[in-house]
ZAVOBA-814958 format. One record per residue (C-alpha): residue number from 1; chain; x, y, z. Coordinates in steps of 0.5 Angstrom, whole numbers. Layout:
BEGIN
+------+-------+-------+-------+-------+
| resi | chain |    xx |    yy |    zz |
+------+-------+-------+-------+-------+
|  NUM |     A |     X |     Y |     Z |
...
+------+-------+-------+-------+-------+
***
This chain:
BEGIN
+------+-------+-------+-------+-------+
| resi | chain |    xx |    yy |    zz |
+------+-------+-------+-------+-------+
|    1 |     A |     0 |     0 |     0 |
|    2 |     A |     3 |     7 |    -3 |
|    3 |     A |     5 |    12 |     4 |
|    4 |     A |     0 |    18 |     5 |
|    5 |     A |     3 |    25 |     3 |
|    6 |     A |     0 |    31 |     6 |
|    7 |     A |    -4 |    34 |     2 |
|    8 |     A |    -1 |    41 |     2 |
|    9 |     A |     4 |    44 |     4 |
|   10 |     A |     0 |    49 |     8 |
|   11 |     A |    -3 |    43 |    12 |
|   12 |     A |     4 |    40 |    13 |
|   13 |     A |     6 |    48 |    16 |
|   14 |     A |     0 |    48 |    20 |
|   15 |     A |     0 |    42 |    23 |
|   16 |     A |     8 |    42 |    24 |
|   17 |     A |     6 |    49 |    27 |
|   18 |     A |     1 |    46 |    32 |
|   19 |     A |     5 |    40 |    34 |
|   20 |     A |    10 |    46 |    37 |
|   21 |     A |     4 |    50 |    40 |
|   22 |     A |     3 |    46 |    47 |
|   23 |     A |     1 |    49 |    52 |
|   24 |     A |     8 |    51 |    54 |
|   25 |     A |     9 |    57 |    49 |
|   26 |     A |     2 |    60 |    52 |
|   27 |     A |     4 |    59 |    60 |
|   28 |     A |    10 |    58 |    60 |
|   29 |     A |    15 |    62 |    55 |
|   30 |     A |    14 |    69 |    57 |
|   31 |     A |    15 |    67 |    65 |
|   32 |     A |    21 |    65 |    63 |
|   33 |     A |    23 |    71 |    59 |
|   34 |     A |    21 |    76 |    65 |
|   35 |     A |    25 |    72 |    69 |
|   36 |     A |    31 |    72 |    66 |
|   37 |     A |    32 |    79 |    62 |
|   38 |     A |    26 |    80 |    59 |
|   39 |     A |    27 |    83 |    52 |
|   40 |     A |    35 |    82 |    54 |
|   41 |     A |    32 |    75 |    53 |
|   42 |     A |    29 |    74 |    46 |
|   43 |     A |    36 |    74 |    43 |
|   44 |     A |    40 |    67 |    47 |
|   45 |     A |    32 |    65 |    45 |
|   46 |     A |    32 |    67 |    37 |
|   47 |     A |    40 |    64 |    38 |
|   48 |     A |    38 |    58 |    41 |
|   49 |     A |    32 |    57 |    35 |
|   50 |     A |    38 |    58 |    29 |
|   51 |     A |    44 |    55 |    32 |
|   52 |     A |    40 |    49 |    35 |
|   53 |     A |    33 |    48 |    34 |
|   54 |     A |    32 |    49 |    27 |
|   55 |     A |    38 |    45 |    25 |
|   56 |     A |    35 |    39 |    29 |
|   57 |     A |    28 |    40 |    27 |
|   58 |     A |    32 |    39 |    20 |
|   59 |     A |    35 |    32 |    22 |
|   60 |     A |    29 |    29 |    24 |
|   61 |     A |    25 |    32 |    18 |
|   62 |     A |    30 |    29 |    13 |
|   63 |     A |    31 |    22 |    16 |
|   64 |     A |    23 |    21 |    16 |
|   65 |     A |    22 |    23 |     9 |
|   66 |     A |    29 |    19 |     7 |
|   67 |     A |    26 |    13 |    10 |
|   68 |     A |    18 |    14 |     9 |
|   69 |     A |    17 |    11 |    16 |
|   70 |     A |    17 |    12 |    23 |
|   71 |     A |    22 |    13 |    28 |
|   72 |     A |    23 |     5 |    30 |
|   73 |     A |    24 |     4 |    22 |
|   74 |     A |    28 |     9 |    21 |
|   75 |     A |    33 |     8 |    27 |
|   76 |     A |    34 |     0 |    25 |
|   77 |     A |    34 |     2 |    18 |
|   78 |     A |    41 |     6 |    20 |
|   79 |     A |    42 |     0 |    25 |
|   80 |     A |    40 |    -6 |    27 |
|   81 |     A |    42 |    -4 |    34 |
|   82 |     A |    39 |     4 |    35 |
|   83 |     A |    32 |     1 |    34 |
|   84 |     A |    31 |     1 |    41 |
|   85 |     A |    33 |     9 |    41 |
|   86 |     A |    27 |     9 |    36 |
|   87 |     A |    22 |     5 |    41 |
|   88 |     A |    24 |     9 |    47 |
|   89 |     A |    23 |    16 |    43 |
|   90 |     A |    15 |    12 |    42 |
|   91 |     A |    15 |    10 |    49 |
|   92 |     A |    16 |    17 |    51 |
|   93 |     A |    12 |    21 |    47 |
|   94 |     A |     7 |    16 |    50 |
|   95 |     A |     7 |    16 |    57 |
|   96 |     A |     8 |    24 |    56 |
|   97 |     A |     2 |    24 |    53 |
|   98 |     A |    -2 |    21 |    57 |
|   99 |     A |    -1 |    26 |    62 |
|  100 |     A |    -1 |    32 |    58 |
|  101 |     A |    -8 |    29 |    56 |
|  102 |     A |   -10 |    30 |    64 |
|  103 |     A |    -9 |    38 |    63 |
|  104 |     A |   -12 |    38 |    56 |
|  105 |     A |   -18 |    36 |    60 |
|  106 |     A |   -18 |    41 |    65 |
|  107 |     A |   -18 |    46 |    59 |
|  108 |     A |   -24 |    43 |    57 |
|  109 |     A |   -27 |    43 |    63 |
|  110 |     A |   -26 |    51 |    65 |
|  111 |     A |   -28 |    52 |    58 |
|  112 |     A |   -35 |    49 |    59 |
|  113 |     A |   -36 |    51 |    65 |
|  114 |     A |   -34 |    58 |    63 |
|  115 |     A |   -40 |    58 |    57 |
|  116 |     A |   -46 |    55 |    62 |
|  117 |     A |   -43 |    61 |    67 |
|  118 |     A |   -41 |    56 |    73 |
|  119 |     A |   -36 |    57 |    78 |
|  120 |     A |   -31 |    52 |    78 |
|  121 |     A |   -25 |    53 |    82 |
|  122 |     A |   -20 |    49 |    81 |
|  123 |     A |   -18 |    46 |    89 |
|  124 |     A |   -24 |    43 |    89 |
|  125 |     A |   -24 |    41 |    82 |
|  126 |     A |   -18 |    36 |    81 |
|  127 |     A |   -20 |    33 |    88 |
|  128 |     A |   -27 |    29 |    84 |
|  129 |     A |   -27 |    24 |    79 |
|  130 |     A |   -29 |    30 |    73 |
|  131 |     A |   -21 |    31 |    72 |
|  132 |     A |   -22 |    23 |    70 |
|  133 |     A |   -28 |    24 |    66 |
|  134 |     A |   -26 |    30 |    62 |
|  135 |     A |   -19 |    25 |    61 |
|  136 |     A |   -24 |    20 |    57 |
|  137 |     A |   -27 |    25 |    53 |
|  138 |     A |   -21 |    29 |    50 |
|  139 |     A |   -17 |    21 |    49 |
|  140 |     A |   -23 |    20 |    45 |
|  141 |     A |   -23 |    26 |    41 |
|  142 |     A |   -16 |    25 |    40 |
|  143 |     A |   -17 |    18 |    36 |
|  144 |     A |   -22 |    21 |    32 |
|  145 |     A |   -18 |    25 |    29 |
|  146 |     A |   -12 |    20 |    29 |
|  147 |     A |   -16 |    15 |    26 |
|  148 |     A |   -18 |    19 |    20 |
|  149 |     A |   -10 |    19 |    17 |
|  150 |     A |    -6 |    25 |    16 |
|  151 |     A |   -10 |    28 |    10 |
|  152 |     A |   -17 |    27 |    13 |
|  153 |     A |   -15 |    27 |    20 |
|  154 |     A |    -9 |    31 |    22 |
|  155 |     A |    -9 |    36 |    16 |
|  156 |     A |   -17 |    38 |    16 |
|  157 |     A |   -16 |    39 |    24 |
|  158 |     A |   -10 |    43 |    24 |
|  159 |     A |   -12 |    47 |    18 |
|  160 |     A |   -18 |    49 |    23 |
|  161 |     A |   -15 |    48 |    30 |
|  162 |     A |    -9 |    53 |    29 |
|  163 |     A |   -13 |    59 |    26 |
|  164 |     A |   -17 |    59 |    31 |
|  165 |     A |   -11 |    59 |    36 |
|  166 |     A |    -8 |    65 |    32 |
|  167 |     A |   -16 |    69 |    32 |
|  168 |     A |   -17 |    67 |    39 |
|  169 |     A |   -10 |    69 |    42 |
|  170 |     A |   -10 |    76 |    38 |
|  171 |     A |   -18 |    78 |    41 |
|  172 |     A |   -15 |    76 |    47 |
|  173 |     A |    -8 |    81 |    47 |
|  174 |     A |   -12 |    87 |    44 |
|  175 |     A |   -17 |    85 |    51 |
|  176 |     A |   -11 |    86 |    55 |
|  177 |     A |    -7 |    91 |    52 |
|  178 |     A |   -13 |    96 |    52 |
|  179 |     A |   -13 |    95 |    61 |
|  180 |     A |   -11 |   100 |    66 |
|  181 |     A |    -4 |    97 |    68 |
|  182 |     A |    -2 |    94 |    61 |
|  183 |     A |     4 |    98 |    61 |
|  184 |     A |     6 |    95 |    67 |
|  185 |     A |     6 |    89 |    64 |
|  186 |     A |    10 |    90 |    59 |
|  187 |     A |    15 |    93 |    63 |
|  188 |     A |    16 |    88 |    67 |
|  189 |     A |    16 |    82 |    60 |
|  190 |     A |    20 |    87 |    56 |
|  191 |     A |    25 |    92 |    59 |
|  192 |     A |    32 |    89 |    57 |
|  193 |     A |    36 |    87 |    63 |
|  194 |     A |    42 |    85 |    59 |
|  195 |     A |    47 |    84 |    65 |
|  196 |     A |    43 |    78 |    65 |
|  197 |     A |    46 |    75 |    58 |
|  198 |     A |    52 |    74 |    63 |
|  199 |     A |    49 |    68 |    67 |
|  200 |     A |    50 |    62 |    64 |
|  201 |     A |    43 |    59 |    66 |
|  202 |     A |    39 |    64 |    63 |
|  203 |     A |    42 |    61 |    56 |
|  204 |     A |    41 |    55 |    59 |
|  205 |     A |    35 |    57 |    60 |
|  206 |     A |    34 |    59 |    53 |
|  207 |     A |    36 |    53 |    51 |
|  208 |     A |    32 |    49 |    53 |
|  209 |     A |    25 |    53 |    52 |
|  210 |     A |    27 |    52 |    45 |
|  211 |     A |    28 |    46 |    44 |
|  212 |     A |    22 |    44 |    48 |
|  213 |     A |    18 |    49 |    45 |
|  214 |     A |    20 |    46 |    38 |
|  215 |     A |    18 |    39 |    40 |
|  216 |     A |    25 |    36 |    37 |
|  217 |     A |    26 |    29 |    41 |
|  218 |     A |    19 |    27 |    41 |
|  219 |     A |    20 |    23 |    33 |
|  220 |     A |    14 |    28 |    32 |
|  221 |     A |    17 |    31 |    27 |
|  222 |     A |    21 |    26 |    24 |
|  223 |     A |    14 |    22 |    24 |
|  224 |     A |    11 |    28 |    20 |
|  225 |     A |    17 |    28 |    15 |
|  226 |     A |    16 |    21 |    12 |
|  227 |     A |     9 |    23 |     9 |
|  228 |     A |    13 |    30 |     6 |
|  229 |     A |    14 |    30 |    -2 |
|  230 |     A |    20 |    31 |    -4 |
|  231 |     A |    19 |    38 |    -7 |
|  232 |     A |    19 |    41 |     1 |
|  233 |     A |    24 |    44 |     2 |
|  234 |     A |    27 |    42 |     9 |
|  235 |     A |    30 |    48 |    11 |
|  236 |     A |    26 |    54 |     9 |
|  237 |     A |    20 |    49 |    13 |
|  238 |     A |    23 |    48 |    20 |
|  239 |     A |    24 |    56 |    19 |
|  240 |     A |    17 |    59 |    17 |
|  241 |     A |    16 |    54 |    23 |
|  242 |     A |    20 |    57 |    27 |
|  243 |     A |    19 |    63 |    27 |
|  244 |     A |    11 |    62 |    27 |
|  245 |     A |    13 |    58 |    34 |
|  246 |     A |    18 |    64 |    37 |
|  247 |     A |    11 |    70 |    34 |
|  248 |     A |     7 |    65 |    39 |
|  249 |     A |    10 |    65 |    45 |
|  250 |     A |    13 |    72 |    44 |
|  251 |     A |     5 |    74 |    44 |
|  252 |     A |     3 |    70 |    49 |
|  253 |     A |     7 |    74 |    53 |
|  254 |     A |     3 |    80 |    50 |
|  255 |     A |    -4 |    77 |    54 |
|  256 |     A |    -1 |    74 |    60 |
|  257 |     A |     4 |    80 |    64 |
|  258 |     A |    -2 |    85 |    62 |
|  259 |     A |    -8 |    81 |    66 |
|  260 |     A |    -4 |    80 |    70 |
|  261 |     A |    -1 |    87 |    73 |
|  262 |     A |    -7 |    91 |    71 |
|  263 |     A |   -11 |    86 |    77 |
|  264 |     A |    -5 |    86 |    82 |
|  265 |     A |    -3 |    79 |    82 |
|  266 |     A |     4 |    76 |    82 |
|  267 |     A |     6 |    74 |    75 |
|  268 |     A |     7 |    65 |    75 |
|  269 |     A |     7 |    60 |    70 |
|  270 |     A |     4 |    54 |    69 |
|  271 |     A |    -2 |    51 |    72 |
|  272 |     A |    -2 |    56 |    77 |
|  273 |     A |    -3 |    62 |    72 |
|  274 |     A |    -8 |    58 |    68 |
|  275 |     A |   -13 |    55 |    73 |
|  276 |     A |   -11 |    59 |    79 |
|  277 |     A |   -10 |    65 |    78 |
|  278 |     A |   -14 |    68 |    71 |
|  279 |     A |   -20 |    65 |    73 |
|  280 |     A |   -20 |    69 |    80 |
|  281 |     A |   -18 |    74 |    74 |
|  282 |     A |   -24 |    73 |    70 |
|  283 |     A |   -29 |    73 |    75 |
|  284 |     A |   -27 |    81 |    77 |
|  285 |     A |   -29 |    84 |    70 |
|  286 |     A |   -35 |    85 |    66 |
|  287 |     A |   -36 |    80 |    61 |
|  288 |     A |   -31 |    75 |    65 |
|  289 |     A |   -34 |    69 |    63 |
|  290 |     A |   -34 |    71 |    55 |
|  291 |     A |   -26 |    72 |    57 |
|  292 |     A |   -25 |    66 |    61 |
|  293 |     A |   -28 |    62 |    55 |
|  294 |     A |   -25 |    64 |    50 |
|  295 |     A |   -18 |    64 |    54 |
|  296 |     A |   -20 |    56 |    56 |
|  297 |     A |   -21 |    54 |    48 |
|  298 |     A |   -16 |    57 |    46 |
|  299 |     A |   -12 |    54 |    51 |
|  300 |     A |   -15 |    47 |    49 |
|  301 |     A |   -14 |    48 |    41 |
|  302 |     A |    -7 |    49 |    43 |
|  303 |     A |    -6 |    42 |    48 |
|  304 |     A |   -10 |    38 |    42 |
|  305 |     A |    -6 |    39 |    37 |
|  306 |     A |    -1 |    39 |    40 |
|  307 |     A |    -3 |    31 |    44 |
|  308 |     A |    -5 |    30 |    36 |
|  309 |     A |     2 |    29 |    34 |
|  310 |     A |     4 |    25 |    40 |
|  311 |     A |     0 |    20 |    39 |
|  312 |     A |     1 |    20 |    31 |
|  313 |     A |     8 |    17 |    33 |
|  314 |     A |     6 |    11 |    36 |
|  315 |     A |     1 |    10 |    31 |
|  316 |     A |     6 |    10 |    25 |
|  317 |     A |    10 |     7 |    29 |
|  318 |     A |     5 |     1 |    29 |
|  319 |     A |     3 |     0 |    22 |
|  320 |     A |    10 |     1 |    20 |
|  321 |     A |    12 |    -4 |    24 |
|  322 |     A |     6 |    -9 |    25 |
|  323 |     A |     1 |   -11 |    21 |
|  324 |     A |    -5 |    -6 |    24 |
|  325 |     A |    -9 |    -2 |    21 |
|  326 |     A |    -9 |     5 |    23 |
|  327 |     A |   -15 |     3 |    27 |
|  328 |     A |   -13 |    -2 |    31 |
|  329 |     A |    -6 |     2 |    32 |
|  330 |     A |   -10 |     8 |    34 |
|  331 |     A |   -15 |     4 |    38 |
|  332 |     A |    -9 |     0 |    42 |
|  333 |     A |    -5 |     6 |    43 |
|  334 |     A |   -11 |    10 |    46 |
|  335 |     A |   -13 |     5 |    50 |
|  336 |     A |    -5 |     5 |    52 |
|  337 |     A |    -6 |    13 |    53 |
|  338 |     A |   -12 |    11 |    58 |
|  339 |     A |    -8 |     6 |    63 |
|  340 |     A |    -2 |    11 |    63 |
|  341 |     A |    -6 |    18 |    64 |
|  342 |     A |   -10 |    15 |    70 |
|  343 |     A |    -6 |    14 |    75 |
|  344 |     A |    -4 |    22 |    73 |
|  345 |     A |   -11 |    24 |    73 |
|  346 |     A |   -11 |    22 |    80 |
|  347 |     A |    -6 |    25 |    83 |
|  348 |     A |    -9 |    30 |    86 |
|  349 |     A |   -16 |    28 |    87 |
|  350 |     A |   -19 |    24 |    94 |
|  351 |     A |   -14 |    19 |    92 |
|  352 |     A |    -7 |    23 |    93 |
|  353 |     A |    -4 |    18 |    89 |
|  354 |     A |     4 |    19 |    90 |
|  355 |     A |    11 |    16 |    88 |
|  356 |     A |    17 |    19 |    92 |
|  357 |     A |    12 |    24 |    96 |
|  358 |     A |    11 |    27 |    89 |
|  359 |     A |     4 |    27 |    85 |
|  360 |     A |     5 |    22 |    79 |
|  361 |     A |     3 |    28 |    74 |
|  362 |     A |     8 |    32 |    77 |
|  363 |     A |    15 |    25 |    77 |
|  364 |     A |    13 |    23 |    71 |
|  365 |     A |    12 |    31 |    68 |
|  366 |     A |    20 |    32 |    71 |
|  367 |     A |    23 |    26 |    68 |
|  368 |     A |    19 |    23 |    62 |
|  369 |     A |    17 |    31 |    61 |
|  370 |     A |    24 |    33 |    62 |
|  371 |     A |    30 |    28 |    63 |
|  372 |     A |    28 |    23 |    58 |
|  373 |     A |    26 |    29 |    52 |
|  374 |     A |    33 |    31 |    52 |
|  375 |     A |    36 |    25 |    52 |
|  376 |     A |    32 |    22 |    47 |
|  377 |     A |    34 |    28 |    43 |
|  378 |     A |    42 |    27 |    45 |
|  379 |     A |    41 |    19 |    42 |
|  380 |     A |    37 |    21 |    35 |
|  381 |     A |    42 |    27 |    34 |
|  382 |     A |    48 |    22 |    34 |
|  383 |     A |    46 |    15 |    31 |
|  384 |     A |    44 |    20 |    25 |
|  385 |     A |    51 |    24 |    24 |
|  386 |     A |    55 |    18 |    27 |
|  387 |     A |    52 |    11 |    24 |
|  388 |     A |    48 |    15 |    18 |
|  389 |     A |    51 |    16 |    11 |
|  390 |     A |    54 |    24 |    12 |
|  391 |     A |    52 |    24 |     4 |
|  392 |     A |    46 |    22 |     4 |
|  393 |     A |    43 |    26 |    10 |
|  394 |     A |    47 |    32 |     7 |
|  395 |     A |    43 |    32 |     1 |
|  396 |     A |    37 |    31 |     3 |
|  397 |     A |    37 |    36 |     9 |
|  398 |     A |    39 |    41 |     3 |
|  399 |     A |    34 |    38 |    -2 |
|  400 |     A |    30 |    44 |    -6 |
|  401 |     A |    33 |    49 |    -1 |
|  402 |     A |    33 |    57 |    -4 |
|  403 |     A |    39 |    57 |     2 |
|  404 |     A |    44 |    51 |     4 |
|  405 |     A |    49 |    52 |    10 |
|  406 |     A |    53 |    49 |     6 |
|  407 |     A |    59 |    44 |    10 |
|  408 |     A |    56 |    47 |    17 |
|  409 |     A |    50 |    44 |    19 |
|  410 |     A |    52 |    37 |    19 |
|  411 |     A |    58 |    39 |    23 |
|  412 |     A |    54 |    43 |    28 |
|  413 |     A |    48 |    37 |    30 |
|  414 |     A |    55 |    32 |    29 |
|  415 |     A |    59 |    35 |    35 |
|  416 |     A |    56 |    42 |    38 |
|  417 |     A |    49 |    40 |    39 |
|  418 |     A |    50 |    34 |    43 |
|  419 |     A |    55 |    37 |    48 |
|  420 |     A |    49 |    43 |    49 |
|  421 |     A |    44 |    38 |    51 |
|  422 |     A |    49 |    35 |    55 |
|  423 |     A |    50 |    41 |    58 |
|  424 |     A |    42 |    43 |    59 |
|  425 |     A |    41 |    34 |    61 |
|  426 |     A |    46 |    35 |    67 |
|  427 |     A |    43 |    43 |    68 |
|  428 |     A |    36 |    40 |    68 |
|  429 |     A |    39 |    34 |    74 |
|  430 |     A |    43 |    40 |    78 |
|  431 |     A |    36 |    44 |    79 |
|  432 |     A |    32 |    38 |    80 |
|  433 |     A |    37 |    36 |    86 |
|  434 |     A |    37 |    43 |    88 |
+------+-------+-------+-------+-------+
***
């Protein structure tokens, strides 16, 4: 049977550029860019995405459309040996999508109970079996679109889900630029403080939310790289997606801190910022339960294209390397998902269920969320500049480019790249221990 082809380029941009969009870029990069020079940081951020984040997300497309399978095919094609750094890329997107479905849950739940106008506070929220409940329902809505391919599923969804993001974030920075004390908030995001460029960790930092941010580690874009045709050019892709990626959150930053300031409260991230903290927002203000939900779906829309490609891993991993339909694959792999997200999506109700004196989503979030990413990203970027033809990677990633970096790229993932991840994987252990 012939391998399906995305249907157009803008679909695979706009589904690539979903992937990327997570939950991350809306709560967590402009906490991040405030805490560490505000607009000072934008430029070890804008540097991280050339140096390393386009470079990687160019690999990883390059092998997927090389091969025209999944990440386990993909790494037994180059050797036998790597296969288990293609199941381990699988394993993790797996068990991070479990978790990350029991938030995307959640945005579900305040959107709906901001339309039928009901408070909902979160405290009490997690601690009943609704956080269970909307974790079914969001894993169901997931495989439907899964299930129809990546044309009629995939690409038809994002084509929908990631304008909507994009109209819904801009209502929502034209609402928050309009308050009192916006100016405040943008002072806080953007004021420069380029002493801060001296501290290692603040490039660290903008390492890692890059390479977060981009989804590289996942096999997500390697996954979504073996349904390209051979026109795309890789290079020029991974860069319209990256800046897509970097406007986002950057904009994001354009909603949160003005919210925020203009209503008095401290400027957090997370969990915290969404489901604590604007809802008490929202609930002071005129027409506030339009806002609340119309910030829910927009945090929903981001979660579920996002949860899409995760689990579009597993899938084409399946059919590629079994004989399941996609059906069967994205019926096992969603029941899978359900097994592993429970314990997560009981972490916080009456059960309290804790590893290590940790809630299980918060563990399993900091090492499969964090360490084993990075890892994973460590692992592809080696077996393909180490045990892979230099020739045949080269020519592919340079393929249809209007610009090459000529004899840079390969080199750069080959023996920097690796040695930055390193240096973030043990950055990301000396925090936790810390």
């Amino acid at each position: 049977m012939p391998r399906e082809h995305w249907g157009s380029q803008l679909g695979f941009l706009l589904a690539a550029i979903g992937s990327a969009l997570g939950l991350g870029n809306v709560w967590r990069f402009p906490y991040v860019a405030g805490q560490n020079g505000g607009g000072a940081f934008l430029i070890p951020y804008i540097l991280s995405l050339l140096l390393f984040g386009i470079p990687l997300a160019v690999l990883e497309f390059a092998v997927g459309r090389h091969f025209k399978r999944s990440i386990v095919t993909a790494m037994r094609f180059i050797r036998r040996e790597l296969i288990w750094i293609g199941i381990g890329a699988v394993l993790v997107s797996t068990i991070v999508l479990s978790y990350y479905l029991v938030i995307t849950g959640w945005t579900l739940a305040f959107f709906l109970f901001a339309v039928t106008n009901i408070d909902l506070v979160f405290e009490n929220f997690i601690q009943t079996y609704l956080s269970p409940g909307f974790f079914i329902i969001v894993v169901l809505i997931m495989a439907m679109i899964v299930v129809k391919g990546i044309r009629g599923g995939i690409e038809s969804a994002n084509k929908v889900l990631v304008p909507a993001f994009i109209l819904l974030l801009a209502f929502m920075i034209v609402y928050a630029l309009m308050l009192p004390n916006a100016r405040a908030g943008i002072s806080f995001y953007l004021t420069p403080d380029f002493a801060k460029l001296a501290d290692f960790s603040v490039w660290i930092a903008a390492f890692g939310q890059a390479f977060f941010s981009l989804g590289v580690g996942f096999g997500i874009l390697l996954t979504y790289g073996s349904y390209l045709e051979e026109d795309i050019s890789l290079i020029s892709n991974a860069g319209i997606i990256a800046l897509s990626d970097l406007l986002i959150a950057f904009s994001s930053g354009l909603l949160i801190f003005p919210i925020v300031f203009s209503f008095g409260f401290e400027p957090t991230a997370g969990v915290s910022l969404a489901f604590i903290t604007l809802p008490l927002i929202f609930a002071q203000i005129s027409y506030g339960a339009v806002l609340a939900a119309i910030f829910f779906l927009l945090l929903f829309f981001a979660a579920l294209t996002s949860a899409i490609s995760l689990l579009e891993v597993g899938v084409t991993a399946l059919v590629d390397e079994t004989a399941l339909s996609r059906f069967r694959a994205t019926a096992l792999l969603s029941g899978i998902v359900l097994v592993l997200g429970l314990p997560a999506a009981l972490s916080y109700s009456g059960l309290n269920l804790q590893l290590f004196n940790m809630p299980v989503l918060d563990l399993v979030d900091q090492f499969f969320g964090t360490l084993c990413i990075i890892l994973s990203a460590l692992l592809i970027a080696i077996a393909v500049t180490w045990f892979f033809k230099k020739q045949v990677i080269e020519t592919e990633m340079n393929r249809n480019a209007r610009w090459t970096l000529g004899d840079l790229l390969f080199p750069l993932i080959k023996y920097v790249i690796p040695l930055v991840l390193l240096l973030v994987f043990i950055a990301e252990i000396a925090a936790y221990f810390s």
